[in-house]
N, C-alpha and C positions, 0 to 999 in steps of 0.2 A: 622487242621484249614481250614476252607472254604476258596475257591479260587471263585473269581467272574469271570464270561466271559466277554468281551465288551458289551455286550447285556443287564447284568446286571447290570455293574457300568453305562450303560447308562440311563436306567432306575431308578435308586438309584438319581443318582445325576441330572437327567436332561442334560446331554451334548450330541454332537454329537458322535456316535463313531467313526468318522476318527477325530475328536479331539480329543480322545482317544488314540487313533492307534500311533498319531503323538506322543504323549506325551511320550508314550511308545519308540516310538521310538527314542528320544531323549536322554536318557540313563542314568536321576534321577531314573526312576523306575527299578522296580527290578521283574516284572511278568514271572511269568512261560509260560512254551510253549508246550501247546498239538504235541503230533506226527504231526498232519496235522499242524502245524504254528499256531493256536489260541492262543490269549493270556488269559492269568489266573491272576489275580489281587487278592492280599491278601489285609487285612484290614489296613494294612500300606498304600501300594499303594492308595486305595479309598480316605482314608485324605490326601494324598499329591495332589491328582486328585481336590479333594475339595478345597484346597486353588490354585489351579492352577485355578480354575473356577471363585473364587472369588476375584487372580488377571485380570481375565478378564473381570469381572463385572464392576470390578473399573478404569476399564478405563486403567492400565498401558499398555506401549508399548511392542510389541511382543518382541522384542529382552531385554530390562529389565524383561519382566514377565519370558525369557528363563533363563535369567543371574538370575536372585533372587531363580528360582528354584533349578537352578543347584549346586548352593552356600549352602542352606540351607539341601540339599541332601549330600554336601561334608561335611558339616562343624560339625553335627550331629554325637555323637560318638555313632558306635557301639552298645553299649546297650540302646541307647536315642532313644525310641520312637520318631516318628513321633509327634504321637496322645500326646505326654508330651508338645509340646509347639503349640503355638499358633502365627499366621502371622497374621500381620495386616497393613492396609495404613493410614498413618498421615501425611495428607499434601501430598507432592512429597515423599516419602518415603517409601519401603515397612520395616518392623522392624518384628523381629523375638521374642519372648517374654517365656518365663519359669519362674516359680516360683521365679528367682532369682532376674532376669536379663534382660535387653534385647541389642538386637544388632542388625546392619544394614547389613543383608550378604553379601549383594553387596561389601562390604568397611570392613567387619568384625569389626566394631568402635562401643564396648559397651558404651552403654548413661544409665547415670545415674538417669536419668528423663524423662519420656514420657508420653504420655495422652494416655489411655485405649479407648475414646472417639473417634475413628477411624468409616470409614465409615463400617465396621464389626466388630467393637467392641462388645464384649460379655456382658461388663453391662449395664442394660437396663436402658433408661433415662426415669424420669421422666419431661415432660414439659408440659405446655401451653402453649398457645401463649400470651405473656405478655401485658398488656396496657403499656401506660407511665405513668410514676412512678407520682403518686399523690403529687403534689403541696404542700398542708398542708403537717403538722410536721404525721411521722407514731407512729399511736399508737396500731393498732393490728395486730395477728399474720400472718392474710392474706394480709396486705397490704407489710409488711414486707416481706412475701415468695412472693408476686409479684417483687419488687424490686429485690430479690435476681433473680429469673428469667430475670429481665431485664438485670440484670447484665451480666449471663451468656449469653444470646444472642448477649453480645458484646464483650466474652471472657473476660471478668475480672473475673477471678474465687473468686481470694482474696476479692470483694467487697461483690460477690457474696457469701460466705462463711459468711462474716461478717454480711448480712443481715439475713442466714440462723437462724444464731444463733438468732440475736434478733426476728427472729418469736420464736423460741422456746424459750425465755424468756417469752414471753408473754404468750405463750401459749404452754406450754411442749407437750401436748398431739398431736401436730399436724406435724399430720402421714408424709407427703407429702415432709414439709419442713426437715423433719429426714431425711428422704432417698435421697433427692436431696444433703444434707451434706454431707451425708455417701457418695454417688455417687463423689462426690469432693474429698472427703479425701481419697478414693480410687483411683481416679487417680492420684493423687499428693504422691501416695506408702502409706500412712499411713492403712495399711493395718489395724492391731487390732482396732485401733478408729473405719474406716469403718464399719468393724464387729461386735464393740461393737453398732454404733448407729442402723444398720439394726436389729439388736437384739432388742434395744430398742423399734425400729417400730414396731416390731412385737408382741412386749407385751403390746402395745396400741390398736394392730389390727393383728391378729394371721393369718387371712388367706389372708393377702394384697398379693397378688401377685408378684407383681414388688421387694417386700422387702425380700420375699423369695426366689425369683432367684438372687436378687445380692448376696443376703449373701452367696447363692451354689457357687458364681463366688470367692469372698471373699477367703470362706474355700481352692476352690481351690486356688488359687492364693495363698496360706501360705502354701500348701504341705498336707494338712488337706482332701486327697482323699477322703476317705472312708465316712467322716461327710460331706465330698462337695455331694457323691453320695446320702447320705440320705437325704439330703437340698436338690436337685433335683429330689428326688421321690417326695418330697411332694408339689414340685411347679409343678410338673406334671398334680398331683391334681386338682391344682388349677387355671388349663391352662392358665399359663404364661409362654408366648413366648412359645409356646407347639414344634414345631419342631427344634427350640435352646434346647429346656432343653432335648430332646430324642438325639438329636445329642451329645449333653454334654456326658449326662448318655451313650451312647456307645461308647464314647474314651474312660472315667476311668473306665468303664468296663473292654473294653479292656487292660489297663494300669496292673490291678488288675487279668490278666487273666482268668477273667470269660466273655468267649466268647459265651455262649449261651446267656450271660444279655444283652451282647453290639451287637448281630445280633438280637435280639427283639426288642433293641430300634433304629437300625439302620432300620430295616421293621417300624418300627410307623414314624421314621422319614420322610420315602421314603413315606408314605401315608400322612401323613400330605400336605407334599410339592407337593405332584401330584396334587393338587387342586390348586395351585399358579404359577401355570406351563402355560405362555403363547404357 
């Protein structure tokens, strides 16, 4: 298995390496050590490096970003990849997230219910920016998905959902208001609905982007790897969200261990983002 230097996961991911170094030193990670003292980072380490980045991004306090890591580090059994679950912030919160489940490491209090819709959340939203909702009675399917837009900009999901639909009463074929549904009924767990309606977007419009990377988020999120990884070749394609979907595609690579797949798409991802790198 490839071992990265600080030099490298500096480069990969964009961080300093004495916030590297530190991190390391902190004693979540688990890197190896050349005879002269260098550290060695295996591909575990880099995704825990990577959500440790992007509790930085987000603003949490050094001492919770310390506590959430160290928690999510203990609490991880054994054979549980790293790369199998996904951290995210919602609200004041950091929440830990797997196929099944998720939970709060700080406080270990699994919740039953949580929104995907995190300031790093993996499924891609679809919006505009909505007017206010038109005066007269709605009669078609785009005044309708405006509404439901408005709705969502003031977190009423439930009304939002209900406007979703009656655009597609009006007008089944329309792509936009499917996936902003399915994007709801995925955060609200309804995971198959989700999947079935991204399905249906896609057989009104096969190469929509956006609908082919949720439904890769979908698959995965139901345990459905291997269909998540071939739903994210083909949204690779079709360059959506291209250094999310190469980042994707080299965790369940990795997961699936085939680590030549997931260091190919770990180098596309590291190129992609060099360009977004202030």
């Amino acid at each position: 298995m490839k071992a990265y230097s600080t030099h490298e996961v500096a480069e990969l991911l964009d961080m300093r390496p004495a916030r590297i170094r530190a991190l390391a030193r902190a004693g979540f990670l688990h890197p190896q050590r050349t005879p002269t003292g260098r550290y060695l980072f295996s591909f575990q380490d880099l995704v825990l490096l990577r959500t440790a980045k992007g509790l930085d991004e987000a603003k949490v306090a050094p001492r919770r970003l310390w506590s959430a890591l160290k928690a999510i580090a203990q609490q991880l059994p054994p054979d549980r990849p790293l790369s199998a679950v996904r951290v995210q912030i919602e609200d004041d919160r950091v929440l830990v997230r797997d196929d099944k489940s998720a939970w709060e490491p700080e406080t270990r209090q699994r919740l039953l219910d949580f929104s995907l819709e995190s300031r790093s959340g993996k499924v891609a939203p679809l919006r505009r920016r909505a007017p206010e909702p038109p005066t007269r009675a709605m009669e078609t399917a785009e005044e309708w998905f405006e509404i439901g837009l408005e709705h969502e900009n003031r977190g009423a999901s439930a009304e939002a959902e209900a406007a979703y639909r009656r655009a597609l009463q009006a007008s089944p074929e329309h792509v936009a208001a499917r996936i902003n549904l399915g994007r709801l009924r995925h955060s609200a767990g309804a995971l198959a609905e989700a999947e079935r309606l991204y399905r249906e977007a896609l057989a009104y419009d096969p190469e929509h982007p956006i609908a082919r990377f949720n439904l890769g988020v979908v698959l995965e999120d139901q345990g459905y790897t291997r269909a998540a990884i071939e739903t994210y070749e083909e949204a690779a394609k079709l360059e959506a969200h291209p250094a999310d979907v190469h980042y994707n595609l080299a965790r369940l690579y990795e997961q699936i261990g085939d680590l030549r797949a997931a260091l190919r798409h770990l180098a596309r991802f590291k190129a992609l983002t060099r360009h977004t790198r202030k």
